[in-house]
Biopython code that builds the backbone (N, CA, C, O; Angstrom):
import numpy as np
from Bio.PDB.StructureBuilder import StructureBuilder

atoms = [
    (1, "UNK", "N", (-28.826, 46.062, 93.939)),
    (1, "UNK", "CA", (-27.675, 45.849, 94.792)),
    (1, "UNK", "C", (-27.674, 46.848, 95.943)),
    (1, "UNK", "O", (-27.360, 47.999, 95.638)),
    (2, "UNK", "N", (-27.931, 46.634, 97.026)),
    (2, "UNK", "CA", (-28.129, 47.025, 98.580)),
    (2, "UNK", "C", (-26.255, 48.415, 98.476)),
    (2, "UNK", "O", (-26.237, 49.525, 99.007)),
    (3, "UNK", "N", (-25.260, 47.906, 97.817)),
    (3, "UNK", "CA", (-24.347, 48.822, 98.345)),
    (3, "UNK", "C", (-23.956, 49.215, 96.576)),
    (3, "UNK", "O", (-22.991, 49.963, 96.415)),
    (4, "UNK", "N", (-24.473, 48.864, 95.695)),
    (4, "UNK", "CA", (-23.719, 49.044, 94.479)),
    (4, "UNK", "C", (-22.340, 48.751, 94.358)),
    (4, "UNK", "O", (-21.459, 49.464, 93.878)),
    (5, "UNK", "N", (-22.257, 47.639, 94.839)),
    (5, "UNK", "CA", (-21.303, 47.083, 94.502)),
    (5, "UNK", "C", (-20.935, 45.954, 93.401)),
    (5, "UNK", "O", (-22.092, 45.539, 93.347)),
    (6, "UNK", "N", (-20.294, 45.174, 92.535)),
    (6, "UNK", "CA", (-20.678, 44.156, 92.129)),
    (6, "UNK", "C", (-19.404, 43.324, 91.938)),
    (6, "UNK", "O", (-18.276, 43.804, 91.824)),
    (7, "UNK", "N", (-19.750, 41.887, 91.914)),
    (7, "UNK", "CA", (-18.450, 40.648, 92.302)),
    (7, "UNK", "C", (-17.247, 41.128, 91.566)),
    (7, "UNK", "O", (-16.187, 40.654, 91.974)),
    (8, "UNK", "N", (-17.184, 41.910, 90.635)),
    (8, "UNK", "CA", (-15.945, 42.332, 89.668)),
    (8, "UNK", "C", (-15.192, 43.481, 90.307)),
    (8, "UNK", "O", (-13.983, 43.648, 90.152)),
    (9, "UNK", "N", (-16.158, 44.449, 91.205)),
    (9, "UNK", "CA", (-15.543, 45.349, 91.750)),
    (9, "UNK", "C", (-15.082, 44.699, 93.663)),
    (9, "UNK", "O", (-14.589, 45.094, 94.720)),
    (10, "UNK", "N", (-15.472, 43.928, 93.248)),
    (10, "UNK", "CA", (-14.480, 43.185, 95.183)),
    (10, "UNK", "C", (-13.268, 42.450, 94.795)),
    (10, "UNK", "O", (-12.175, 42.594, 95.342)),
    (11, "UNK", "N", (-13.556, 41.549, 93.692)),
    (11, "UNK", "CA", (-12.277, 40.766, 92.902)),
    (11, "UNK", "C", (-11.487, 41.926, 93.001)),
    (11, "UNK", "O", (-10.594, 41.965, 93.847)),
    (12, "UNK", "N", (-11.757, 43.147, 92.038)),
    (12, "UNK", "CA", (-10.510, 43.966, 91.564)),
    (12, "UNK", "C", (-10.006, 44.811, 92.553)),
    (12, "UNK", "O", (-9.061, 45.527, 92.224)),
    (13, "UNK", "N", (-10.532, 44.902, 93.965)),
    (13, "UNK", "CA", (-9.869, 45.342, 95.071)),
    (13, "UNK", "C", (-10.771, 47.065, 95.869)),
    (13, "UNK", "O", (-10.689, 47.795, 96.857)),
    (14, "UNK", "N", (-11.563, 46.912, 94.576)),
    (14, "UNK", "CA", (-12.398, 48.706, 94.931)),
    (14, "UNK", "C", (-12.014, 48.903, 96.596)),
    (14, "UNK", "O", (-11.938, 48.025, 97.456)),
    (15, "UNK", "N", (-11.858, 49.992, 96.693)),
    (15, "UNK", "CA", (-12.055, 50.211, 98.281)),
    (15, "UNK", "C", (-12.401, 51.787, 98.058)),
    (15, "UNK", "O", (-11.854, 52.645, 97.366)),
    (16, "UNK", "N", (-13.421, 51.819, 98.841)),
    (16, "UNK", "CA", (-14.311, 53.194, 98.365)),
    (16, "UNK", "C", (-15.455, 53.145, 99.346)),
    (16, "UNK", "O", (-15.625, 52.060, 99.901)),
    (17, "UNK", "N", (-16.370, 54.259, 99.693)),
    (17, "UNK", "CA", (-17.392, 54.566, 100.296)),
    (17, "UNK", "C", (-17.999, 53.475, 100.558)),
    (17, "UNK", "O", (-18.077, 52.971, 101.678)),
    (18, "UNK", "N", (-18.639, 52.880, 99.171)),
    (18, "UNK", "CA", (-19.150, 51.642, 99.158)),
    (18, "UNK", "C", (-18.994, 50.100, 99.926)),
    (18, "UNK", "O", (-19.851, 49.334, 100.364)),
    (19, "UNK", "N", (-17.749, 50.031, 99.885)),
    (19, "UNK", "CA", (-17.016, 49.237, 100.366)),
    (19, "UNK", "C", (-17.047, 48.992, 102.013)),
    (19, "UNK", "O", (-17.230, 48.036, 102.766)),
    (20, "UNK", "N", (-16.854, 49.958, 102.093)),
    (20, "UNK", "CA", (-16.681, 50.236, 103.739)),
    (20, "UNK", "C", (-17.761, 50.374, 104.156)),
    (20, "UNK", "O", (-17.893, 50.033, 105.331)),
    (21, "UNK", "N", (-18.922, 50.877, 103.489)),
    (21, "UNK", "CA", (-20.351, 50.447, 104.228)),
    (21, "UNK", "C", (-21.195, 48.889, 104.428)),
    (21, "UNK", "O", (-22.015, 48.327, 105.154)),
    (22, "UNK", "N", (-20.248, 48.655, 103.097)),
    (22, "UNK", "CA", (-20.768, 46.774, 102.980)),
    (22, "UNK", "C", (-19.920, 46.237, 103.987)),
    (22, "UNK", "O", (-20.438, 45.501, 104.828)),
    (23, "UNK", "N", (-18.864, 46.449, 104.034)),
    (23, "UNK", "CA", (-17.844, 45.826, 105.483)),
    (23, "UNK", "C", (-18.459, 46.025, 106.957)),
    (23, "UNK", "O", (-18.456, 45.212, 107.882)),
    (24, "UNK", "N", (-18.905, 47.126, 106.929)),
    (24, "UNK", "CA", (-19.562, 47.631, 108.020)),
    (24, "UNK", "C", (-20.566, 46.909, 108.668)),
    (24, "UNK", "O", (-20.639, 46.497, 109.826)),
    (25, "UNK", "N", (-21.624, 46.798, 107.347)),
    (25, "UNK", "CA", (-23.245, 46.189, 107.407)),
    (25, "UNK", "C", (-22.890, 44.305, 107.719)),
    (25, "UNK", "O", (-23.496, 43.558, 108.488)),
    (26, "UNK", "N", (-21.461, 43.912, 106.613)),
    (26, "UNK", "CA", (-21.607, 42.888, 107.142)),
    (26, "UNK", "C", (-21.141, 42.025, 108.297)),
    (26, "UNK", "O", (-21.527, 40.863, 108.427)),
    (27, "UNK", "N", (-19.910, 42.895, 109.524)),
    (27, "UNK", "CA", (-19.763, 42.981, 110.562)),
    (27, "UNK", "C", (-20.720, 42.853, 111.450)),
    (27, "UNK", "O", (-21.156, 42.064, 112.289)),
    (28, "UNK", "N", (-20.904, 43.897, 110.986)),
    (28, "UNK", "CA", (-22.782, 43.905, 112.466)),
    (28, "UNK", "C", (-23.202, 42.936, 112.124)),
    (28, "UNK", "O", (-23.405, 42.197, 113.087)),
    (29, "UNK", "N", (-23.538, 42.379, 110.923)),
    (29, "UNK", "CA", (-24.194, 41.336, 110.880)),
    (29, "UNK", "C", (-23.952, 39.576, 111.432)),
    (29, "UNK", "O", (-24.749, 38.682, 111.720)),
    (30, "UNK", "N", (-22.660, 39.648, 111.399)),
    (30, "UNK", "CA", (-21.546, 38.625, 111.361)),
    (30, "UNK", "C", (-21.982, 38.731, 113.335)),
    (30, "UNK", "O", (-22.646, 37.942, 114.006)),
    (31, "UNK", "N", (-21.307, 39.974, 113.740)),
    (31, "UNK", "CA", (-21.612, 40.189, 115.291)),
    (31, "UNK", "C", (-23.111, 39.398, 115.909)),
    (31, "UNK", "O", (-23.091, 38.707, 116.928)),
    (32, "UNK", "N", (-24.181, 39.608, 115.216)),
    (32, "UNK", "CA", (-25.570, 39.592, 115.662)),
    (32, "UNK", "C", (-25.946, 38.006, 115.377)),
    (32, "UNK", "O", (-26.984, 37.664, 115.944)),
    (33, "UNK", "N", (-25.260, 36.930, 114.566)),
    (33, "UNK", "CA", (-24.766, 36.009, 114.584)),
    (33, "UNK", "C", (-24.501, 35.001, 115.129)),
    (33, "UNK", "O", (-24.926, 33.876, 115.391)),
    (34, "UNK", "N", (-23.563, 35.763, 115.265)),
    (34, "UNK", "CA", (-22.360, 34.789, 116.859)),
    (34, "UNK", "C", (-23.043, 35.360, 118.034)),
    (34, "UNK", "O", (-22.679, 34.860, 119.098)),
    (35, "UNK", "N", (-23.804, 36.139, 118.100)),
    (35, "UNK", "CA", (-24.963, 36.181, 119.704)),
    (35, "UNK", "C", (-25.445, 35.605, 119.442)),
    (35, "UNK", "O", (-25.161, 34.574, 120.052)),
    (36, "UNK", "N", (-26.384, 35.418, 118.621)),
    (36, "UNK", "CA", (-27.747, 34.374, 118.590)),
    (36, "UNK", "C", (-27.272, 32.822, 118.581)),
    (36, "UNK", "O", (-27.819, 31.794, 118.980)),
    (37, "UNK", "N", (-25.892, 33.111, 117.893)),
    (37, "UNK", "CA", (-25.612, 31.423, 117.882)),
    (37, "UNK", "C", (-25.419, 30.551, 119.470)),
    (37, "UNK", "O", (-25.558, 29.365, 119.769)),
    (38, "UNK", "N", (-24.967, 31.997, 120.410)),
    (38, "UNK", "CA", (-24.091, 31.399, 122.047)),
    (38, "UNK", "C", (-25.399, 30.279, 122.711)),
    (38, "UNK", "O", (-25.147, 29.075, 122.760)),
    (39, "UNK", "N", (-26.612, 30.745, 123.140)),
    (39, "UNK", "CA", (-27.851, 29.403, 123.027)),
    (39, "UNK", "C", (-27.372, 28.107, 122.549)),
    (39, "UNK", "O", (-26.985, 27.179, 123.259)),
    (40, "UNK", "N", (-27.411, 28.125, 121.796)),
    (40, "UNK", "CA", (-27.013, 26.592, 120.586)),
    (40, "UNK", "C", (-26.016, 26.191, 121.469)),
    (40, "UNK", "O", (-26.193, 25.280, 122.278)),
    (41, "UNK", "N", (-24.593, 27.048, 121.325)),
    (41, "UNK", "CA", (-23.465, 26.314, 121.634)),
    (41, "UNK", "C", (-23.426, 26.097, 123.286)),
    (41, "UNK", "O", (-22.596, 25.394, 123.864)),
    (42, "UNK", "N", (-24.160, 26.611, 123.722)),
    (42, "UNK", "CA", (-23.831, 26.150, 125.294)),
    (42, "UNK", "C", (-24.728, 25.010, 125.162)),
    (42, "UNK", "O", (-24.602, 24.433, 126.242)),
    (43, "UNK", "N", (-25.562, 24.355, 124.457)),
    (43, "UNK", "CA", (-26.181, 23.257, 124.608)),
    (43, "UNK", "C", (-25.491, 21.713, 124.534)),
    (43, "UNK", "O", (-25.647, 20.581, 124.992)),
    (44, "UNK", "N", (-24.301, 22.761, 123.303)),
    (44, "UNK", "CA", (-23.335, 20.995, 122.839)),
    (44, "UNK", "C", (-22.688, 20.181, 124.320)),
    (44, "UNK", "O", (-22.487, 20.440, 125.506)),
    (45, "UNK", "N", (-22.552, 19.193, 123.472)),
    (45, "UNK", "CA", (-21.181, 18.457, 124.910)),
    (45, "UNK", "C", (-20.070, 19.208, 124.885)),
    (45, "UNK", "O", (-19.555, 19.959, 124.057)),
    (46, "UNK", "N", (-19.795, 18.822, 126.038)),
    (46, "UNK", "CA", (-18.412, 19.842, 126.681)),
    (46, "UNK", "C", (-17.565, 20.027, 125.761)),
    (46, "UNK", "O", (-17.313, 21.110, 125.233)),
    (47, "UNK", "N", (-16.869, 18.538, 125.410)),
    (47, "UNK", "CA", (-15.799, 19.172, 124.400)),
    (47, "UNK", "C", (-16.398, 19.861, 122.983)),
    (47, "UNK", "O", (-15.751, 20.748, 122.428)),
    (48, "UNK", "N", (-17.892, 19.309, 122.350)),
    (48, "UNK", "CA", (-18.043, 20.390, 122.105)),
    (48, "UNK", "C", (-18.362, 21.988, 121.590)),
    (48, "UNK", "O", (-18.335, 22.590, 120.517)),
    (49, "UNK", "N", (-18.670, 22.295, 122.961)),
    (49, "UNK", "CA", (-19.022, 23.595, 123.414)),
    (49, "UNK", "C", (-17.856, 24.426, 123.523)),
    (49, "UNK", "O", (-17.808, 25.643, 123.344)),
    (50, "UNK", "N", (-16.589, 23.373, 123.947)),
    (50, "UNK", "CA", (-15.406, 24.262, 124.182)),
    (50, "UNK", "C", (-14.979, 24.715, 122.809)),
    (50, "UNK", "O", (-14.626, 25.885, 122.665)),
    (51, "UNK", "N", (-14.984, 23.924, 121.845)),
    (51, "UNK", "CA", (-14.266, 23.847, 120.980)),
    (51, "UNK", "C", (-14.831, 25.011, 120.034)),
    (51, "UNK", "O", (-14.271, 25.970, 119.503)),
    (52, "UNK", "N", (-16.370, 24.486, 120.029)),
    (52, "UNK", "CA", (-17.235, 25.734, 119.181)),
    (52, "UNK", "C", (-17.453, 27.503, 119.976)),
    (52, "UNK", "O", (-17.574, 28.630, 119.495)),
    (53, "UNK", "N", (-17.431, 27.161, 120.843)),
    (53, "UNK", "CA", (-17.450, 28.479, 122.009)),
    (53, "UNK", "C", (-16.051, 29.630, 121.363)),
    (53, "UNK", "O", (-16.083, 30.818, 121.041)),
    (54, "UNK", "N", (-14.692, 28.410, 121.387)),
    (54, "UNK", "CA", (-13.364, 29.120, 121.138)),
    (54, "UNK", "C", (-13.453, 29.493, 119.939)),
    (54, "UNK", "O", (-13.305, 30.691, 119.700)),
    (55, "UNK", "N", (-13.708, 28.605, 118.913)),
    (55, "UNK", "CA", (-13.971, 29.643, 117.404)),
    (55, "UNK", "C", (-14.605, 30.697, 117.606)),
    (55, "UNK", "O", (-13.971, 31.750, 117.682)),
    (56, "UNK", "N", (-16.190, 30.689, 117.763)),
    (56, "UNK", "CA", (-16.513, 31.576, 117.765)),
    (56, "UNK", "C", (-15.992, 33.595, 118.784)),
    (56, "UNK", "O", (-16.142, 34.766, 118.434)),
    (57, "UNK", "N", (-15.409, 32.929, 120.019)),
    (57, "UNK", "CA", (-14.466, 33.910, 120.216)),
    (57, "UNK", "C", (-13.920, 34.492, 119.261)),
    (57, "UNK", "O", (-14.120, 35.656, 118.916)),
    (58, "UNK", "N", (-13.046, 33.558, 118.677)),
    (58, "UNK", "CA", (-11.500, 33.648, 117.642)),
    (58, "UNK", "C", (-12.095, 35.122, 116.552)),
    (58, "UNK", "O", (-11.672, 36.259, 116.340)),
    (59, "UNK", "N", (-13.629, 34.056, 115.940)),
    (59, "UNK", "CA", (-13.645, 35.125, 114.876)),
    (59, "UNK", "C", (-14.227, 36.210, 115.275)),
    (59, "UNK", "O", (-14.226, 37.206, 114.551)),
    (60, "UNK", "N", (-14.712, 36.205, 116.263)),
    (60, "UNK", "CA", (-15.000, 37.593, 116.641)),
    (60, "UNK", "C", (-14.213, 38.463, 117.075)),
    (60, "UNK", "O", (-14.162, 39.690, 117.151)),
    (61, "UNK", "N", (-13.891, 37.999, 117.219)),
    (61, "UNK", "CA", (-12.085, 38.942, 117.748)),
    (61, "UNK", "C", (-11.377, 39.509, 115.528)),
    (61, "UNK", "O", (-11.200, 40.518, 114.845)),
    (62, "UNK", "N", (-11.269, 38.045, 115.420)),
    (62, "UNK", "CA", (-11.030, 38.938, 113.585)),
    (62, "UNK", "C", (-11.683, 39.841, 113.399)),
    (62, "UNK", "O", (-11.176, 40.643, 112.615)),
    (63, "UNK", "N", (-12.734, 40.130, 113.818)),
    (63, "UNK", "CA", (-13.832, 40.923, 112.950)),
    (63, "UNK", "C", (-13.197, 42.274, 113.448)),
    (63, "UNK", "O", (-12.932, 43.156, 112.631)),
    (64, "UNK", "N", (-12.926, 42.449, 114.946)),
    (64, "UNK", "CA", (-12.456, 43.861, 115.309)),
    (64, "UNK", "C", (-11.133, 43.984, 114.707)),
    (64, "UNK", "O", (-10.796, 45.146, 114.481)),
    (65, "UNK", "N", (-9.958, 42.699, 114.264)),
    (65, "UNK", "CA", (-9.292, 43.074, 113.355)),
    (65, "UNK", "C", (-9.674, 44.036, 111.909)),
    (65, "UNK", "O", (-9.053, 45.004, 111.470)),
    (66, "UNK", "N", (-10.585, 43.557, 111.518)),
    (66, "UNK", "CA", (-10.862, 44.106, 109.955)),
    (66, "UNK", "C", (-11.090, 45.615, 110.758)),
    (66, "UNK", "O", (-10.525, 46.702, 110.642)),
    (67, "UNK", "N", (-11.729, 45.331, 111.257)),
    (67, "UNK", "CA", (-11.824, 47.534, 111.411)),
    (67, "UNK", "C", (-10.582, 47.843, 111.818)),
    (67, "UNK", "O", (-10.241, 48.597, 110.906)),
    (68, "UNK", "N", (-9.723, 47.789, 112.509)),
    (68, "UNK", "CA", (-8.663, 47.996, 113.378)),
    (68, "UNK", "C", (-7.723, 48.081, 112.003)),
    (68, "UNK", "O", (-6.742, 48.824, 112.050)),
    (69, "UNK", "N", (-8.013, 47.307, 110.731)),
    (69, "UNK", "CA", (-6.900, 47.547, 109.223)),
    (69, "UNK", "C", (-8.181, 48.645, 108.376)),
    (69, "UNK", "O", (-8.037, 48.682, 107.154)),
    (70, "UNK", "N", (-8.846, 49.123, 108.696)),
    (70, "UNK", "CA", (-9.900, 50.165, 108.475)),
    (70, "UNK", "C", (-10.388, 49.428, 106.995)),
    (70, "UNK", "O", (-10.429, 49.970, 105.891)),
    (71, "UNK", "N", (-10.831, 47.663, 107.434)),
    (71, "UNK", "CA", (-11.543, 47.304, 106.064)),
    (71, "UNK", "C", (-10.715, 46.594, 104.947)),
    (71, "UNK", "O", (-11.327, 45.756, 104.285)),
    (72, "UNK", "N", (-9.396, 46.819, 104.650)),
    (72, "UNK", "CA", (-8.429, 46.623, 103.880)),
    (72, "UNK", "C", (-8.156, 45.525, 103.387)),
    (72, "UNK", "O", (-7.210, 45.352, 102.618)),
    (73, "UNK", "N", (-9.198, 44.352, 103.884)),
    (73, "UNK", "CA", (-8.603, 43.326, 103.641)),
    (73, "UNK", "C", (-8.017, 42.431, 102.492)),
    (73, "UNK", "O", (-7.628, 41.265, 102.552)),
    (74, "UNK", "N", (-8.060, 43.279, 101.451)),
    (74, "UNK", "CA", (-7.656, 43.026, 99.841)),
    (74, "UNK", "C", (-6.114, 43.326, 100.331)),
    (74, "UNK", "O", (-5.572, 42.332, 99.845)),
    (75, "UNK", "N", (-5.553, 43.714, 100.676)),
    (75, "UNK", "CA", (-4.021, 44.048, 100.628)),
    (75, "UNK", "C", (-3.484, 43.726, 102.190)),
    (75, "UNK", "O", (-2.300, 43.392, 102.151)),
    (76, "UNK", "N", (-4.012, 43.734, 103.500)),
    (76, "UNK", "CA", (-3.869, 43.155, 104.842)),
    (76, "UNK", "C", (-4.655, 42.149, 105.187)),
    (76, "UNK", "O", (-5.856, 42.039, 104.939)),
    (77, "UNK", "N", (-3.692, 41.117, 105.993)),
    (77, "UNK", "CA", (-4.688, 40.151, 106.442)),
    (77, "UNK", "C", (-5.137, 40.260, 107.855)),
    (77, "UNK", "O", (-4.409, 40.317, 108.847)),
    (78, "UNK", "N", (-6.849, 40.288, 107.798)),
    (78, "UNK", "CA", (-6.881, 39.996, 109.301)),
    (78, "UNK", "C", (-6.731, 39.174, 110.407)),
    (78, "UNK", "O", (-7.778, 38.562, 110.617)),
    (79, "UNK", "N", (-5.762, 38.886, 111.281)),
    (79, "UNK", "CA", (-5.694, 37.613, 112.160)),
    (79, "UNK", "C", (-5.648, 38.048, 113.538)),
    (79, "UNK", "O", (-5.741, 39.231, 113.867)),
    (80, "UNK", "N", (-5.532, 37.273, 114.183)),
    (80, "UNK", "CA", (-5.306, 37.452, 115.894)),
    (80, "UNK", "C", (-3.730, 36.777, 116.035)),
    (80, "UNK", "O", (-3.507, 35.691, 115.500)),
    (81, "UNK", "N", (-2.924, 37.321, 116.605)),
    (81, "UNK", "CA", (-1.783, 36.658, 117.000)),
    (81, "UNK", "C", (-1.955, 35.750, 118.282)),
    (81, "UNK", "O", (-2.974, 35.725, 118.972)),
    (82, "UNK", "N", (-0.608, 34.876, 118.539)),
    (82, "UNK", "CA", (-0.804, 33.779, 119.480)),
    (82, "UNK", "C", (-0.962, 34.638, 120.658)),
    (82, "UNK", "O", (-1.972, 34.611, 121.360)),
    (83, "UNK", "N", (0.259, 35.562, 120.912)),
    (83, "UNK", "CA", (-0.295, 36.859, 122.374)),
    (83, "UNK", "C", (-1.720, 36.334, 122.485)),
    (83, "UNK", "O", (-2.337, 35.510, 123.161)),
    (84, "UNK", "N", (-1.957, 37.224, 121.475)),
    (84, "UNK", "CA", (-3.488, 37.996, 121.540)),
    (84, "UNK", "C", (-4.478, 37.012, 121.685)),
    (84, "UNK", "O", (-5.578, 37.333, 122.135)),
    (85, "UNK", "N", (-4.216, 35.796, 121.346)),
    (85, "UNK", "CA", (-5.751, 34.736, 120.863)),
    (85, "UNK", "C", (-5.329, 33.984, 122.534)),
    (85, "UNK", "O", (-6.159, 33.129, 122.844)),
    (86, "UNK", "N", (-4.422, 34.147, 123.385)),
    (86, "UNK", "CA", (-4.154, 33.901, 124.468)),
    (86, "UNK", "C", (-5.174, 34.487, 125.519)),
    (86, "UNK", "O", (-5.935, 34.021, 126.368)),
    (87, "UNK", "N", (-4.869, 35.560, 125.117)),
    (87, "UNK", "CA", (-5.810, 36.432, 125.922)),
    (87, "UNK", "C", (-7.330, 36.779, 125.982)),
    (87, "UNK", "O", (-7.931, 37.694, 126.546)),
    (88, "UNK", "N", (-7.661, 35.953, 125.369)),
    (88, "UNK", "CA", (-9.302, 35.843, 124.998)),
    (88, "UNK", "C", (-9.295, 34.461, 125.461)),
    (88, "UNK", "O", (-10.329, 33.793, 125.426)),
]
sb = StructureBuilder()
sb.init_structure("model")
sb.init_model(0)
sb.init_chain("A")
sb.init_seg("    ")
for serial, (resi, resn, name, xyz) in enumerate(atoms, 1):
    if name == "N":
        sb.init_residue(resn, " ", resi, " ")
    sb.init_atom(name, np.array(xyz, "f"), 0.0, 1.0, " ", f" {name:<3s}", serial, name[0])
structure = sb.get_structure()
């Protein structure tokens, strides 16, 4: 196991060293992702490109939520508000 973590200790909420490095690793990863994916999606038809373009915004924008609740997401949820998902 890459973080020593295991499915019983994410169920039960661990939040620890561990934790926050697997959140970390899988951010970046999640990030590196949704770049490689932007190619693809500018290829679709308009509607859509729009449509897939705006998700992928959306969740990338969550993702700087989860750090911004420093990881927490067992007890906070991460979202974008209407403001905010306006503004992207």
């Amino acid at each position: 196991m890459r973080f020593d973590l295991t499915r019983e200790d994410i169920l039960n909420g661990v939040y620890d060293q561990r934790y926050i490095n697997m959140m970390r690793f899988e951010i970046r990863r999640a990030r590196r992702l949704y770049l490689e994916a932007m190619p693809g999606i500018a290829m679709l038809n308009v509607s859509g490109r729009t449509v897939v373009g705006e998700a992928a915004l959306l969740y990338r924008v969550i993702l700087d939520e989860i750090e911004a609740i420093r990881y927490q997401t067992h007890i906070q949820r991460a979202y974008v508000s209407g403001k905010k998902n306006l503004a992207y």
